[in-house]
C-alpha positions in Angstrom: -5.6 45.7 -36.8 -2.6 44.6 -38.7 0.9 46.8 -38.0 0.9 47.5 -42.3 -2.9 49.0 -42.2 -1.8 51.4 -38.9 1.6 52.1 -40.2 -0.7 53.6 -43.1 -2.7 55.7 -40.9 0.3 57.1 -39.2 1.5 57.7 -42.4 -1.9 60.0 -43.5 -2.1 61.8 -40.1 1.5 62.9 -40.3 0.5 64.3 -43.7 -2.0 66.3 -42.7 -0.8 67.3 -39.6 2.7 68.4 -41.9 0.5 70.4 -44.5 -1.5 72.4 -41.7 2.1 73.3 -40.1 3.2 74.6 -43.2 0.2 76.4 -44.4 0.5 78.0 -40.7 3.9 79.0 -42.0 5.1 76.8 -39.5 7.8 74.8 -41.7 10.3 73.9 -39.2 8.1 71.9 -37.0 6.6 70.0 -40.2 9.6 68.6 -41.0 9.8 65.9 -38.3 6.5 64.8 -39.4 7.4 64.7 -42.8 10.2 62.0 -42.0 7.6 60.4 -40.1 5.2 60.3 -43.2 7.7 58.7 -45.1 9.0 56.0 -42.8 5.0 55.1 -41.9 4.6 55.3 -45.4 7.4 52.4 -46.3 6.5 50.2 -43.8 3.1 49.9 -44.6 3.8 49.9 -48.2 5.4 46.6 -47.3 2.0 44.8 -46.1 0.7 45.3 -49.9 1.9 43.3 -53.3 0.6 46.7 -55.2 3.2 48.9 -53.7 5.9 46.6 -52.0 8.3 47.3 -54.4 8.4 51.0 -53.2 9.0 50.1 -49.6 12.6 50.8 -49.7 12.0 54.2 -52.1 10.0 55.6 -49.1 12.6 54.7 -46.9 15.5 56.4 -48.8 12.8 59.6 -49.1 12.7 59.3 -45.5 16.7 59.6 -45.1 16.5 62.5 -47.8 14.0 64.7 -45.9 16.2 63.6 -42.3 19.3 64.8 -43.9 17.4 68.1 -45.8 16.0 68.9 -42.1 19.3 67.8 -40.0 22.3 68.2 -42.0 24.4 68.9 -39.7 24.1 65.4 -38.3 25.1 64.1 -41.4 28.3 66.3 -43.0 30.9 65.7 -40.2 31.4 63.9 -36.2 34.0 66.0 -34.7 36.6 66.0 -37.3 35.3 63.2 -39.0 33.4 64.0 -42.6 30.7 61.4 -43.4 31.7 61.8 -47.2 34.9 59.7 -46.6 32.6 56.7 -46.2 31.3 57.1 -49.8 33.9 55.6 -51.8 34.3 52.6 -49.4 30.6 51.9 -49.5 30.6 51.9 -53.3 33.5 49.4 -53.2 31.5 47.0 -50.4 27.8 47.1 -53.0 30.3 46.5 -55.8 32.2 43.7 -54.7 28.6 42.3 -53.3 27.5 43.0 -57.3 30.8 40.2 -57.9 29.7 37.7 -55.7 26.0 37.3 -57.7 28.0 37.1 -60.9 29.9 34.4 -63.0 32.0 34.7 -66.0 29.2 33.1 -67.9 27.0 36.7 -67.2 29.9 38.1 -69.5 29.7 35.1 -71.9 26.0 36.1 -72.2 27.2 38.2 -75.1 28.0 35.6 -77.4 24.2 34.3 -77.1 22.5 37.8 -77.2 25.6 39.7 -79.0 22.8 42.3 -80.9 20.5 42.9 -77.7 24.2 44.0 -76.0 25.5 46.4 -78.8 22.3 48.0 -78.9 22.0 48.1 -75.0 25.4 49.8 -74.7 25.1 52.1 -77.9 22.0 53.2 -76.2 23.8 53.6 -72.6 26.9 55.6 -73.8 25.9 57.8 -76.0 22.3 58.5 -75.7 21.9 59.0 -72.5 25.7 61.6 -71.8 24.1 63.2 -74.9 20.5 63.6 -73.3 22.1 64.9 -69.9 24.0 67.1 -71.4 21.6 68.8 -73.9 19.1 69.1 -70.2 21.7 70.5 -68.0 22.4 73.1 -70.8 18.3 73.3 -71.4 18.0 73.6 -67.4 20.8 76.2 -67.1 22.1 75.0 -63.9 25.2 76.2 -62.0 28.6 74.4 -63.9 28.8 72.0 -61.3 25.7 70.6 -60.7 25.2 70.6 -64.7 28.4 68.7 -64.9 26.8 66.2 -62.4 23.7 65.8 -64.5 26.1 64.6 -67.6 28.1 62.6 -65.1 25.0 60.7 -63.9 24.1 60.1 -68.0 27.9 58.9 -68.6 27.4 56.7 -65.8 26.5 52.1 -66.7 23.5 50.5 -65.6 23.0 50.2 -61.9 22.4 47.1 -59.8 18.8 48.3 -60.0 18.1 47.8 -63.4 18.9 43.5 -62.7 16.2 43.8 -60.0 13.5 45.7 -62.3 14.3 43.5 -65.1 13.2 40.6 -63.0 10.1 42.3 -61.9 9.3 43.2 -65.2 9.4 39.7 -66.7 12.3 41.1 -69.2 15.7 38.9 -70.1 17.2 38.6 -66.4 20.4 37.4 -68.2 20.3 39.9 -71.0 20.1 42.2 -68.0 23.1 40.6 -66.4 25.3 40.7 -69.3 24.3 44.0 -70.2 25.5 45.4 -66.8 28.4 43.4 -66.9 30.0 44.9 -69.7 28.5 48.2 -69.1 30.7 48.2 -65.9 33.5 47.0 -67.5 33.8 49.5 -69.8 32.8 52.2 -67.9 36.7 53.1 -66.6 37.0 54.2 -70.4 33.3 55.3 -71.7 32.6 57.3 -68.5 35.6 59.6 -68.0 35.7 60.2 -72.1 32.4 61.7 -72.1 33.0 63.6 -69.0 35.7 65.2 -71.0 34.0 66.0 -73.9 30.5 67.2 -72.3 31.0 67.3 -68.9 34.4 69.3 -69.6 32.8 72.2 -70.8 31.2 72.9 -67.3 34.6 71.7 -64.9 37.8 70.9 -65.0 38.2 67.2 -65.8 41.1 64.9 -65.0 40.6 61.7 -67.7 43.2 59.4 -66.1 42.4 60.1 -62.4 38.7 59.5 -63.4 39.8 56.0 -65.0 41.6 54.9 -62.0 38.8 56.3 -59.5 36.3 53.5 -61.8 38.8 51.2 -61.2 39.3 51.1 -58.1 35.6 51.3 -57.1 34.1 49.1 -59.2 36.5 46.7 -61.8 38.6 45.8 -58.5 36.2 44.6 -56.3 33.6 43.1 -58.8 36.8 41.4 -60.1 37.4 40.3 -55.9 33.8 39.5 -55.9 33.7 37.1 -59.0 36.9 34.9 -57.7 35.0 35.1 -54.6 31.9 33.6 -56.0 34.3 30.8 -58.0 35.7 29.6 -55.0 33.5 30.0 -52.1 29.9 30.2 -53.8 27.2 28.4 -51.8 29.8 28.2 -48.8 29.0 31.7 -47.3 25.1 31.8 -47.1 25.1 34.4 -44.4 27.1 36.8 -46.7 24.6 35.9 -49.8 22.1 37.1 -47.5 23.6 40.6 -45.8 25.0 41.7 -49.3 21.4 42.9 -50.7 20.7 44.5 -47.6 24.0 45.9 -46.9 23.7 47.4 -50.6 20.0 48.9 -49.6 21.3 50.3 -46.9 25.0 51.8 -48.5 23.2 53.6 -51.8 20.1 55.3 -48.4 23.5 56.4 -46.5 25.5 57.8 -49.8 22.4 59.3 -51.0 21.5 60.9 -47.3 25.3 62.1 -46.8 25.3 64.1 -50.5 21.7 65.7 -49.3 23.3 66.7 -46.3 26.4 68.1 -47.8 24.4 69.7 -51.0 21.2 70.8 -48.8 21.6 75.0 -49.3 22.1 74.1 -53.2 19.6 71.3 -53.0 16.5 73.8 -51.7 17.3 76.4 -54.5 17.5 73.9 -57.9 16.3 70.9 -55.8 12.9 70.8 -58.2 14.3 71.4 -61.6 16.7 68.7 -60.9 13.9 66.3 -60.0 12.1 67.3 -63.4 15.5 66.9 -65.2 16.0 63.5 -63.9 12.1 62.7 -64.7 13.0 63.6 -68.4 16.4 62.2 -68.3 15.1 58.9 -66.9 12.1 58.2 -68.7 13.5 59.4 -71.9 16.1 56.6 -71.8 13.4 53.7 -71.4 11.6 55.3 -74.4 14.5 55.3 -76.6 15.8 52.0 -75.1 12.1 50.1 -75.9 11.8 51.9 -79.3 15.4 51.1 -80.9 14.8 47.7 -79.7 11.4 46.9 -81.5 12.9 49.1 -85.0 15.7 46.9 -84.5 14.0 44.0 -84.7 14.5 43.0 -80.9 11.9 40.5 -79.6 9.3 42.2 -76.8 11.0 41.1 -73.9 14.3 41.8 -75.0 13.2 45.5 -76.1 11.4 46.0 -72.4 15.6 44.7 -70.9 17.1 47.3 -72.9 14.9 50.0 -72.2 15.1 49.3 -68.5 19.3 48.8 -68.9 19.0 52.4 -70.6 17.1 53.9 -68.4 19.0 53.2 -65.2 21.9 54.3 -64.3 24.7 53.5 -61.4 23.7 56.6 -59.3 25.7 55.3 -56.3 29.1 55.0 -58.8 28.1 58.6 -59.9 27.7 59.6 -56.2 31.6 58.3 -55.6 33.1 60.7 -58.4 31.7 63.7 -57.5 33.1 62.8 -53.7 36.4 61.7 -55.2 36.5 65.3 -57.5 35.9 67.1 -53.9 32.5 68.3 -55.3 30.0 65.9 -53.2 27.9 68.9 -52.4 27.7 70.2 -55.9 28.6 67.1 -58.5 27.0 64.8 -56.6 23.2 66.7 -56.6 22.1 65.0 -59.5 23.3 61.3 -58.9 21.3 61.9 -55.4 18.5 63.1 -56.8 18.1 60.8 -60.1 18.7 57.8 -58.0 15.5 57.6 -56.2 13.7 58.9 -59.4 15.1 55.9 -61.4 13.9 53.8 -58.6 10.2 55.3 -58.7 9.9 55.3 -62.4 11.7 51.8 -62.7 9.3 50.1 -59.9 6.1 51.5 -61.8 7.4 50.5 -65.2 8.6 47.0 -63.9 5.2 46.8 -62.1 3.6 47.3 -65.5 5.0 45.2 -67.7 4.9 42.5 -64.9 0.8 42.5 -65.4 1.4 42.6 -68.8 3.6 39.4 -69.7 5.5 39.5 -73.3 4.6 36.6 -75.8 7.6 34.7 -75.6 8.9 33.5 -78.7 10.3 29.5 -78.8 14.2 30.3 -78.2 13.0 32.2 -75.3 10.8 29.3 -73.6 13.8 27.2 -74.1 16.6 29.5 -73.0 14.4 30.1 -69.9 14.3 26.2 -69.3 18.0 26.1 -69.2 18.4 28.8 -66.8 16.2 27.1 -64.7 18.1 23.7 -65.2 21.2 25.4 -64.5 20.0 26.5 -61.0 18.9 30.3 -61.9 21.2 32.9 -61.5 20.4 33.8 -57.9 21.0 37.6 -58.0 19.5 38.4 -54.3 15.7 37.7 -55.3 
C-alpha cells in the first residue's frame, strides 16, 4: 500500500475519531486529531495530480489549527515574541521574489501596457473599495475591519505568478503585473489605508511608506542585482528560496493565529466568509472588465487571478509593524489560505479548460520559450 493512499486513511480516521470527541463534548482532546487530519490530509494530497496543488494549503491549515490549540507555544520563548520574526521573513520571501525577476518583467508593460492598467486599476481601487464596504457590511471590531481593508489595499502576492501558471493564463503578464503592483504599493497601499482604513485606526502615511519599503522595494531591489550578477551561479539558493518562502508565509500565518486566537474563535467564521466574498469577488470583476475591455481570454483569466490575490504575507508585516498582529493582522491570516483554496480550484479549472490562443500569443509564447522561460520556481 503506497505511503499517499495510507496517509489518506489516517487522514479519514482522525476525522471521525475528532467529530465523535466533539459531539461527546470532548473538544479539547479533538484538537490534536484535527492537526493530525490535516497534516495526513496534505501529504496524501501530494500522491494525486487532482489535488496536489493543495498539499501545501493543508499543511498551512495544519499550522493554523496547531497554533488555535497551542498558542502559547507560538506568541513568545522566554522573553522572546515570535512576532519579531515577521518582518524579517517578509524581507527573506521578498528578496527571494528578486532573484526570479529581471528588469525585462517590468519592461513587460510596454508589450501588454492595457492588460497592466486594467490589472492595477482593478487591484487598487476595486478591491480597498470591496474590503472596505464588507468590513463595514460585517461590522467587525475597528481593528480587525481595518485589517480587512488593509489586506484589499495590499498588490498581488507571489501566489497569483504560481496560479497563473497553473491556469494556462499570461505567466509574463502575471510577472509584470506583480512587478509594478509591488512597486507602487509604498504609495497606493498606505493612501487607501488613510482614506478607508483611517476611519477604523489611527494611520501613520509616512511610517506606512517606509515600512513597504523596507520590506519589499529593498530587498526585491537586492534580489534583482542579485539575479544580474550571480543568476545561474547559485543553484542551491534557486532551489531553497520556494521552499523557504512556503515555509515563511505557514510560520507568519501560524504566529498571527497564535497571537489573534481569543479574537480569532469569536469573528473567526465571518472573517472566512468575508474573505470568500472578498476573494472571489475580485476574480469576477478582474475576468469581466477584461473580456468588456476587449482583453483576449487568457489575458482576462491573468487579470482576474492578479485581482484576486493579494500579498497576505506583506499585509501580515504591517499589522505586526502597527503593533496590532493580533488584531490587524486577522484578516491577512485568514484571507491568505482562502486566496490559496479558491486560487488552486480556479487555476485547476481553467487548466482543463485551455483558452484559444490568438496568433500574437502562439508567437510571444515561442519567444519566451527561446529566451529560456522565465524560471519563477516551477
Amino acid at each position: 500500500m503506497n505511503t499517499y493512499k495510507l496517509a489518506l486513511g489516517v487522514a479519514a480516521l482522525s476525522l471521525l475519531a475528532a467529530i465523535a470527541l466533539y459531539l461527546a463534548g470532548n473538544a479539547a482532546t479533538a484538537g490534536p486529531l484535527l492537526i493530525l487530519f490535516f497534516a495526513a490530509l496534505g501529504i496524501g494530497f501530494r500522491g494525486y495530480a487532482v489535488t496536489k496543488g493543495f498539499a501545501y494549503t493543508m499543511m498551512i491549515f495544519a499550522a493554523v489549527t496547531t497554533a488555535l490549540n497551542y498558542p502559547q507555544y507560538f506568541v513568545q520563548v522566554g522573553d522572546f515574541r515570535f512576532a519579531t520574526l515577521i518582518t524579517p521573513l517578509i524581507q527573506i520571501i521578498m528578496f527571494g521574489m528578486g532573484t526570479e525577476m529581471g528588469l525585462k518583467d517590468f519592461a513587460g508593460v510596454l508589450k501588454e501596457p492595457k492588460g497592466v492598467l486594467i490589472g492595477l486599476i482593478g487591484h487598487f481601487t476595486v478591491m480597498p473599495l470591496l474590503g472596505f464596504s464588507l468590513a463595514k457590511m460585517f461590522g467587525f471590531p475597528p481593528e480587525v475591519a481595518a485589517g480587512v481593508v488593509l489586506i484589499g489595499s495590499m498588490p498581488c502576492g507571489l501566489a497569483s505568478n504560481v496560479m497563473s501558471y497553473l491556469a494556462g493564463a499570461n505567466l509574463a503578464l502575471s510577472i509584470t503585473l506583480t512587478a509594478i503592483a509591488t512597486l507602487i504599493a509604498p504609495f497606493m497601499t498606505p493612501m487607501w489605508m488613510k482614506l478607508l482604513g483611517g476611519q477604523f485606526v489611527e494611520v501613520d502615511v509616512l511610517d506606512m511608506m517606509w515600512d513597504i519599503t523596507k520590506m519589499v522595494v529593498l530587498p526585491i531591489g537586492g534580489g534583482l542585482i542579485f539575479n544580474k550578477f550571480f543568476k545561474g551561479k547559485a543553484a542551491w539558493l534557486d532551489k531553497a528560496m520556494p521552499l523557504v518562502s512556503m515555509f515563511g508565509i505557514a510560520f507568519i500565518i501560524t504566529i498571527i493565529t497564535a497571537a489573534g486566537r481569543d479574537n480569532l474563535m469569536v469573528i473567526g467564521p465571518a472573517l472566512i466568509l468575508c474573505a470568500f466574498i472578498h476573494n472571489t469577488g475580485g476574480y469576477a470583476f478582474g475576468y469581466g472588465i477584461g473580456r468588456l475591455l476587449g482583453l483576449s481570454e487568457r489575458n482576462a483569466r491573468t487579470i482576474a487571478i492578479e485581482v484576486g490575490m493579494q500579498n497576505g504575507g506583506l499585509a501580515s508585516g504591517l499589522a505586526k509593524e502597527m503593533g496590532k498582529a493580533a488584531t490587524i493582522g486577522l484578516a491577512p491570516a485568514v484571507f491568505g489560505p482562502i486566496m490559496n483554496i479558491t486560487g488552486s480550484i480556479l487555476a485547476s479549472y481553467w487548466h482543463k479548460n485551455p483558452p484559444v490562443l490568438t496568433e500574437a500569443e502562439i508567437a510571444s509564447d515561442r519567444e519566451v520559450m527561446l529566451a529560456g522561460g522565465h524560471g519563477h520556481g516551477h
